[in-house]
DRENGU-641572 format. One record per residue (C-alpha): residue number from 1; x, y, z. Coordinates in nm, 3 decimals. Last residue first. Layout:
{atom NUM {X Y Z}}
...
This chain:
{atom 339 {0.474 0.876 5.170}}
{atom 338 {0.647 0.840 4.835}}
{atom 337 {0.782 1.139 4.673}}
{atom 336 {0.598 1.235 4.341}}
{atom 335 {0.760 1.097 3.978}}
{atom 334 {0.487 0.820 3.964}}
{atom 333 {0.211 1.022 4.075}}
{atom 332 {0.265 1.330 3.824}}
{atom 331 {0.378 1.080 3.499}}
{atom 330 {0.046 0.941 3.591}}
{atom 329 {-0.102 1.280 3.529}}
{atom 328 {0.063 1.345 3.249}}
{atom 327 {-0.017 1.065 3.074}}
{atom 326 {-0.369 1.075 3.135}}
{atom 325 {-0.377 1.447 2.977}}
{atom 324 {-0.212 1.373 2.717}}
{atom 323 {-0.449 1.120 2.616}}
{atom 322 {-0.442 0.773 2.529}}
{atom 321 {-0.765 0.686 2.324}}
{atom 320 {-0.576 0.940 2.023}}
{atom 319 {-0.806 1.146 1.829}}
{atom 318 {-0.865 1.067 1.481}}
{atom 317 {-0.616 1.337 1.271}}
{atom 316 {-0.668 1.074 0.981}}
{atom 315 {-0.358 0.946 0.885}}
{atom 314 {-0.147 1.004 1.221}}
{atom 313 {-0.455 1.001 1.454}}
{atom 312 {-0.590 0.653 1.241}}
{atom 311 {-0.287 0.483 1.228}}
{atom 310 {-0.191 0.532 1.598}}
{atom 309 {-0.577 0.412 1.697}}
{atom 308 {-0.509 0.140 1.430}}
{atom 307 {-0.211 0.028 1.624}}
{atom 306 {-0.390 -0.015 1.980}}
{atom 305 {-0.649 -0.203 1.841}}
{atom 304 {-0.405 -0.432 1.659}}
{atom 303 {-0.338 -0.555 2.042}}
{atom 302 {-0.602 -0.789 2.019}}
{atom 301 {-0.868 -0.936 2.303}}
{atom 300 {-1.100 -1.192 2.262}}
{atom 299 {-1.460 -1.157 2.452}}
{atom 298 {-1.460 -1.181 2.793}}
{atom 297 {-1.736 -1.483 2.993}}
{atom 296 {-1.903 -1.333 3.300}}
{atom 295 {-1.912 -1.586 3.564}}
{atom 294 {-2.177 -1.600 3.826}}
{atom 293 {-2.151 -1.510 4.214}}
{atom 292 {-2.485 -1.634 4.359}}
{atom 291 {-2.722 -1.314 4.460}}
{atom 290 {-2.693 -1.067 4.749}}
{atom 289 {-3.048 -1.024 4.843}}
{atom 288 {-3.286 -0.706 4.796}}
{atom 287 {-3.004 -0.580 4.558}}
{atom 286 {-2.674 -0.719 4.517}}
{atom 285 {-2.554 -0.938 4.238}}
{atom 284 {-2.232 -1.090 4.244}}
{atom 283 {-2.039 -1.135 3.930}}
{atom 282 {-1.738 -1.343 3.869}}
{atom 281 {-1.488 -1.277 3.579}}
{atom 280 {-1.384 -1.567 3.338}}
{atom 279 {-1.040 -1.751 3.403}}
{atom 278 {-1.139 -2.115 3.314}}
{atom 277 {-1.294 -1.981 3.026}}
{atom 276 {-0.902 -1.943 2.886}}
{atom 275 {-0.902 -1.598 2.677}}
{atom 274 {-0.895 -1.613 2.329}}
{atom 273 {-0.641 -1.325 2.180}}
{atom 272 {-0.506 -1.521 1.927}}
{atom 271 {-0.748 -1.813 1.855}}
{atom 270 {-0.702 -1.814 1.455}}
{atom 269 {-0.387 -1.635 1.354}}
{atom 268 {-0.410 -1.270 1.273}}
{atom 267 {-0.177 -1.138 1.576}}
{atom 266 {0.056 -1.420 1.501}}
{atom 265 {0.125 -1.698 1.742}}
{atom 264 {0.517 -1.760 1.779}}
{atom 263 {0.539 -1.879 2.119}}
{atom 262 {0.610 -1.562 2.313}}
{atom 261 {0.293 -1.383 2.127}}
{atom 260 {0.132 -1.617 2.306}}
{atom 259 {0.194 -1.585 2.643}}
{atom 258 {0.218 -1.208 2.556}}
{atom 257 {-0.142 -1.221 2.423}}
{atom 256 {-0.300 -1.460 2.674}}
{atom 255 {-0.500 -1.195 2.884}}
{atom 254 {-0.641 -1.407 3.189}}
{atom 253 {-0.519 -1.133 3.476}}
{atom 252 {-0.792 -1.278 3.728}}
{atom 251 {-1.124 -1.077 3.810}}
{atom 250 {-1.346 -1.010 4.072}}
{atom 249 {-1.681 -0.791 4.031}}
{atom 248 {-1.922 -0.635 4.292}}
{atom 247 {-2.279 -0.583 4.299}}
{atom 246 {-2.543 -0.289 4.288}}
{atom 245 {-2.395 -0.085 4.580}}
{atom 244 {-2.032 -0.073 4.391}}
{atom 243 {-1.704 -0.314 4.469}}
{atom 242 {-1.442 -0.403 4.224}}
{atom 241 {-1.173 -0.594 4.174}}
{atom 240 {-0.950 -0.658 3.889}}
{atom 239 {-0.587 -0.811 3.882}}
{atom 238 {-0.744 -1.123 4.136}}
{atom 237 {-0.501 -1.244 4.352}}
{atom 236 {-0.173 -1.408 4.242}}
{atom 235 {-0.028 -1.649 4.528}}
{atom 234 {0.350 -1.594 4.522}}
{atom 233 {0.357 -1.254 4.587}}
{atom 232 {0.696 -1.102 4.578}}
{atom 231 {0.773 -0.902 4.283}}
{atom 230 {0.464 -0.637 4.372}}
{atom 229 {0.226 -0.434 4.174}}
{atom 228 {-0.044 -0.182 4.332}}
{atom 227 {-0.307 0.051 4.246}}
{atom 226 {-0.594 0.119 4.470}}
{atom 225 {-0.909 0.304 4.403}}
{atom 224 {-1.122 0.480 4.673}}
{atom 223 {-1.462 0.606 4.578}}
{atom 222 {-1.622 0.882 4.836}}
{atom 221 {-1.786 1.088 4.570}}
{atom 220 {-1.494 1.282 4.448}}
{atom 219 {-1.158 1.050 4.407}}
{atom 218 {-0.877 0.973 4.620}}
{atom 217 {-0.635 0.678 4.425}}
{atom 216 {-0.418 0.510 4.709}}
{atom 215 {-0.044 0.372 4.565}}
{atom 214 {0.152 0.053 4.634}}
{atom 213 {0.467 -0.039 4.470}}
{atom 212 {0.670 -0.326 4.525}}
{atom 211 {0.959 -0.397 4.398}}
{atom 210 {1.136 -0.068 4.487}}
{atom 209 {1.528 -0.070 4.338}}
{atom 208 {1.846 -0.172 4.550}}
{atom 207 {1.749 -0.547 4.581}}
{atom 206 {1.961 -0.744 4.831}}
{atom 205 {1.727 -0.956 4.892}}
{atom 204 {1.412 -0.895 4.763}}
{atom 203 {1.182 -0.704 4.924}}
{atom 202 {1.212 -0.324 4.823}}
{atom 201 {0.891 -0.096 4.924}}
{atom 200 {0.750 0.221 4.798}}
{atom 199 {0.449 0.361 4.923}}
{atom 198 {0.191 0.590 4.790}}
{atom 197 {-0.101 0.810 4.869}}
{atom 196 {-0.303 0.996 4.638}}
{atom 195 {-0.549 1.262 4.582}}
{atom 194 {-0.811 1.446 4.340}}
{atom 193 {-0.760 1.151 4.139}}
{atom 192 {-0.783 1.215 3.703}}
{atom 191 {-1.036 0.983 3.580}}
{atom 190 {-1.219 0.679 3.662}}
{atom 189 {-1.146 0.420 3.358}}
{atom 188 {-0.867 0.582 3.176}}
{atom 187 {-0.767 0.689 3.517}}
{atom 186 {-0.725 0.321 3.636}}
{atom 185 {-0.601 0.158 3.382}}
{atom 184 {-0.312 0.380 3.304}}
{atom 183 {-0.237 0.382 3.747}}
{atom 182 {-0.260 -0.031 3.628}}
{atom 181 {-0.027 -0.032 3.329}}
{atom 180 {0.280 0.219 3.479}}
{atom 179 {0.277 0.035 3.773}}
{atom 178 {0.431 -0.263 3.629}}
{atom 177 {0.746 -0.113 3.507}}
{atom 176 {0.803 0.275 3.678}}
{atom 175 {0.643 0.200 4.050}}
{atom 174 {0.852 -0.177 3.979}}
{atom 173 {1.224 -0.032 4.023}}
{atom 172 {1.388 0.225 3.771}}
{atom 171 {1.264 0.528 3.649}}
{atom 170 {1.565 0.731 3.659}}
{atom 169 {1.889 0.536 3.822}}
{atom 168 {1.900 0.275 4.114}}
{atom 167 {2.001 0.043 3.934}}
{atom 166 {1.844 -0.320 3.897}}
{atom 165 {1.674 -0.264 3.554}}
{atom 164 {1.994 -0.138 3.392}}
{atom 163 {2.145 -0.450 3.492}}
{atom 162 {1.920 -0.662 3.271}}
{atom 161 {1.973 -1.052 3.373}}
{atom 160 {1.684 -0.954 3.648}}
{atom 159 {1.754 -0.982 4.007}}
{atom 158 {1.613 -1.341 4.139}}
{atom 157 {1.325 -1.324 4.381}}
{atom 156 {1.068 -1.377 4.091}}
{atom 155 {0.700 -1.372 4.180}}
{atom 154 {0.460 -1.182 4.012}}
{atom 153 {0.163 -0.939 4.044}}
{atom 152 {-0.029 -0.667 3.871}}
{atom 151 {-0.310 -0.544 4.074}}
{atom 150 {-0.580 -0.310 4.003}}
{atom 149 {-0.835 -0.285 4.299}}
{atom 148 {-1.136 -0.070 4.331}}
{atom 147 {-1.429 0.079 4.586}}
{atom 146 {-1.686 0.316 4.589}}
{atom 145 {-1.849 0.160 4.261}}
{atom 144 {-2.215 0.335 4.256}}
{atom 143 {-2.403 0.098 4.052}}
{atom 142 {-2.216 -0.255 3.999}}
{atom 141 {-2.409 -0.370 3.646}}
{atom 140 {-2.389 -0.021 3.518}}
{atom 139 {-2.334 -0.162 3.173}}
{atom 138 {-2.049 0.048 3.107}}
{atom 137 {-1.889 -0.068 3.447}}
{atom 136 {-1.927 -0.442 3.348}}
{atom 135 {-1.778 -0.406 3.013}}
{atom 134 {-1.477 -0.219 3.080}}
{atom 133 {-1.405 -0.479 3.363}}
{atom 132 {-1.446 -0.679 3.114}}
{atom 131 {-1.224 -0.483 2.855}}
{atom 130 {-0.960 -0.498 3.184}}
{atom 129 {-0.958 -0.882 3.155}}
{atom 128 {-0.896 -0.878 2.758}}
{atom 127 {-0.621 -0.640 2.780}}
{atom 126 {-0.629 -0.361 2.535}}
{atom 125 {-0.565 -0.084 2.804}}
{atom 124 {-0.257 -0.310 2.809}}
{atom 123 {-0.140 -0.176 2.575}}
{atom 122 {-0.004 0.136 2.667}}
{atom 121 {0.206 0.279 2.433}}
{atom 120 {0.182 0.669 2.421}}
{atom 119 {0.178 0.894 2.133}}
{atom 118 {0.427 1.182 2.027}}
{atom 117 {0.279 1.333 1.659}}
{atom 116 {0.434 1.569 1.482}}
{atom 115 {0.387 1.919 1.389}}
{atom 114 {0.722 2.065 1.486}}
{atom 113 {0.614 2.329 1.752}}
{atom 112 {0.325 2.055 1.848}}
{atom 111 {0.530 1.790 1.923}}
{atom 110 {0.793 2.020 2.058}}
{atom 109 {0.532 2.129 2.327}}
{atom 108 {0.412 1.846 2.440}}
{atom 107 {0.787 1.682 2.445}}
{atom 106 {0.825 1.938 2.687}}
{atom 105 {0.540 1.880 2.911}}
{atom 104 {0.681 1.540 2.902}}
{atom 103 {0.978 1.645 3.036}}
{atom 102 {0.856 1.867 3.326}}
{atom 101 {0.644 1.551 3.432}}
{atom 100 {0.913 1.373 3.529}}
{atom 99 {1.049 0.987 3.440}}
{atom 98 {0.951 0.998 3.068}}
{atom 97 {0.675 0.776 2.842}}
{atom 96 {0.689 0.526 3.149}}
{atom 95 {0.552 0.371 2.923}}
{atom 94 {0.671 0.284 2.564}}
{atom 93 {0.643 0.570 2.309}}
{atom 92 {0.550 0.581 1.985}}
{atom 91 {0.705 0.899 1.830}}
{atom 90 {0.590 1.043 1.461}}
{atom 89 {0.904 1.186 1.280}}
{atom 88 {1.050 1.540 1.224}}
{atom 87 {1.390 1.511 1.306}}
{atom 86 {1.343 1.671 1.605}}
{atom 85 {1.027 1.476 1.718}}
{atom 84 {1.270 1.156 1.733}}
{atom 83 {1.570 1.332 1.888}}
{atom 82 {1.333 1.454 2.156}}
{atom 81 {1.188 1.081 2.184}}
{atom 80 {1.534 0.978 2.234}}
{atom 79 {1.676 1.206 2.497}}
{atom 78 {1.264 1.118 2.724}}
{atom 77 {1.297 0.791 2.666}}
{atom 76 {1.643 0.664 2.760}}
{atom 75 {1.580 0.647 3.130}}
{atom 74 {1.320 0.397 3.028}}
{atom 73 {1.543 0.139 2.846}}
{atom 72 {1.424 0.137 2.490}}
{atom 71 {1.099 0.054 2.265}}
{atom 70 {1.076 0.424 2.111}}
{atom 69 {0.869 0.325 1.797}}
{atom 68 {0.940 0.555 1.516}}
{atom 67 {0.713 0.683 1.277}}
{atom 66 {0.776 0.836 0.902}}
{atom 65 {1.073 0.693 0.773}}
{atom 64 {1.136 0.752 0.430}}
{atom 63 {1.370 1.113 0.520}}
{atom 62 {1.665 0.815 0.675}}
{atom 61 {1.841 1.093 0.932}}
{atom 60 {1.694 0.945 1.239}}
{atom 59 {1.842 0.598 1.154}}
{atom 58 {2.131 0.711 1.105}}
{atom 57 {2.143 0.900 1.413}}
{atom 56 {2.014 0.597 1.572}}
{atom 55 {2.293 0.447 1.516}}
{atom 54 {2.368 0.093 1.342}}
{atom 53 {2.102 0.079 1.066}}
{atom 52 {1.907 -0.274 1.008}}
{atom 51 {1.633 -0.210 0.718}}
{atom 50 {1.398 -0.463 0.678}}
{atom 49 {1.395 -0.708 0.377}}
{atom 48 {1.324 -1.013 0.523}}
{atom 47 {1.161 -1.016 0.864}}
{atom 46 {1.272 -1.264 1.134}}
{atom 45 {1.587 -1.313 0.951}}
{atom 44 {1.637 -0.962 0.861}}
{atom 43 {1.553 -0.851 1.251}}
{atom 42 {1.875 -1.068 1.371}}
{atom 41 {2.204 -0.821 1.351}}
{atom 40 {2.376 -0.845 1.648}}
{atom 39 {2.500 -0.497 1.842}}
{atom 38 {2.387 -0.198 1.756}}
{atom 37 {2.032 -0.281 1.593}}
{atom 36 {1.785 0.005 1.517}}
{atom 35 {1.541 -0.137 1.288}}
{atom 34 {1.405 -0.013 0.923}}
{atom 33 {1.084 -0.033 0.739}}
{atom 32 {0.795 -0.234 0.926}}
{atom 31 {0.537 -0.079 0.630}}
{atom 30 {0.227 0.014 0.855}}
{atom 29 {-0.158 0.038 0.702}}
{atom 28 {-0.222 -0.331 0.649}}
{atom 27 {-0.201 -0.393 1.002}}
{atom 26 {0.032 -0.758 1.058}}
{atom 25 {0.403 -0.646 0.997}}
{atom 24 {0.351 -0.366 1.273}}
{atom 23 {0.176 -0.598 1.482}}
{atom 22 {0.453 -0.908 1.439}}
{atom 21 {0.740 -0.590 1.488}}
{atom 20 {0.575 -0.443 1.787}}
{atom 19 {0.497 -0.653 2.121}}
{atom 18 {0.742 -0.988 2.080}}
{atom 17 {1.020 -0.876 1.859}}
{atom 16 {1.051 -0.545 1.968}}
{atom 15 {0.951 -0.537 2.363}}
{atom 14 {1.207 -0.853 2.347}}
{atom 13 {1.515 -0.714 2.194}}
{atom 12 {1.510 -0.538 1.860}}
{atom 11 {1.564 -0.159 1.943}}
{atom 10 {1.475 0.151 1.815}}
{atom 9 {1.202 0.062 1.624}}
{atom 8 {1.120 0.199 1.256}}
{atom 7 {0.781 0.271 1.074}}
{atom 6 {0.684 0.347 0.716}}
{atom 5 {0.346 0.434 0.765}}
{atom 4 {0.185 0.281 0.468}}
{atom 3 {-0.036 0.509 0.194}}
{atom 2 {0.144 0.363 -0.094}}
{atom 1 {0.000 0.000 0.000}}
């Protein structure tokens, strides 16, 4: 198609290879052009044809490229996405789009002194559990909610293989890895908080970056959401739950995209996306009586959402479901001092 966006990412490591070249390569309205790889040399094999340059001041200075995906450590982001804008290319960010708010007011800014685009990645507002919890709010099944819990939970007591991750250096430690996709979650779904409270905890051994990560959402008519993501629990509790005077809702993180995406499944294959049944939501009714919790089956789930949302507000001015304003204010929490 003529009318591609010929797109590049900075790196071809995991985020690359697993959660943007196969959707890139998949919409009909991207061209995956050109990759930034330093070191080995691997994208050509996976896609033939690509582009491999070895700076990204090569890369930057190729005029066909018209987005680039900034899929690099996070104290990188805010340098790179600058350079990106600069040069006069669309910006795909990965969260934590930057580690203070100051510098993503200024990527505001150049975006719109240069006429380009800066867009946020955050897929996981296209997460088959949170569309059901989507679902059930929309319908007004709950009533008044007064009460919510987004959790994102694993257990690994071993440092990661990536040093950068276990330094002590701009948006490092769990608040700026997990956190990131639950505080997005949350004031997509209830807004901007009037208050918060947050604490910061490390619990591995010898660990000198927060893995767990705890923050209060305050909002106006006495609802209380909470937002935490921990390294250390072994048992995972529900992602989603929620409480309102209608009924309340509980549900598990069942999203199989990454899972799958890890073993080769493509993004148009049949079944990507299908969430196990064994993992549906359960519903209890309150009214009169509190009712028998029943399940609530999700419907399949596909990241191509997120890319035909970028296709749409850079082809057709649509506006972006990630807005600047929800960036900015989780860039606010997640840079403020812990209590």
């Amino acid at each position: 198609m003529s009318n591609q966006i010929k797109t590049a990412l900075l790196a071809y490591g995991m985020s690359g290879k697993i959660f943007h070249a196969p959707f890139v390569k998949a919409h009909e309205g991207f061209e995956l052009y050109a990759v930034l790889e330093r070191h080995s040399k691997t994208a050509a094999t996976d896609y033939p044809g690509v582009k491999s340059f070895d700076t990204m001041e090569q890369l930057l200075a190729d005029p066909a490229i018209e987005l680039v995906i900034v899929n690099t450590p996070n104290n990188l982001h805010f340098e790179q996405t600058k350079a990106v804008l600069e040069a006069g290319k669309h910006a795909l960010v990965e969260k934590p789009v930057t580690s203070r708010p100051e510098e993503l007011e200024a990527l505001f800014a150049l975006a719109d002194q240069v006429g380009r685009q800066v867009l946020f990645y955050q897929n996981r507002r296209w997460d088959s559990d949170y569309q059901s919890v989507l679902a059930m709010v929309a319908g007004q099944h709950l009533g008044h909610i007064h009460e919510a819990h987004f959790r994102f939970d694993r257990y690994n007591l071993t440092l990661s293989p990536k040093k950068f991750k276990e330094m002590p250096i701009d948006a490092s430690g769990i608040q700026y890895d997990l956190i990131p996709h639950v505080l997005d979650q949350a004031i997509a779904l209830f807004g901007v908080p009037d208050r918060y409270y947050k604490r910061l905890l490390n619990l591995r051994p010898e660990s000198r970056v927060n893995d767990f990560c705890s923050i209060q959402l305050s909002y106006p008519g006495n609802l209380e959401v909470y937002v935490a993501a921990s390294l250390v629990t072994a048992r995972q509790p529900p992602a989603f739950r929620l409480y309102g005077d209608k009924g309340s809702f509980e549900k598990m993180r069942s999203d199989v995209q990454e899972d799958q995406l890890k073993a080769g499944v493509k993004p148009v294959d049949p079944g990507y996306g299908h969430p196990p049944e064994a993992l549906a939501g359960l519903y209890t009714k309150a009214g009169d009586e509190v009712q028998p919790a029943i399940s609530i089956a999700e419907n399949d789930s596909n990241y191509l959402g997120l890319f035909e949302a970028v296709n749409q507000t850079i082809r057709n001015g649509a506006a972006y479901p990630v807005k600047r304003e929800q960036v900015l204010a989780q860039i606010r929490i997640l840079a403020a001092a812990a209590n």
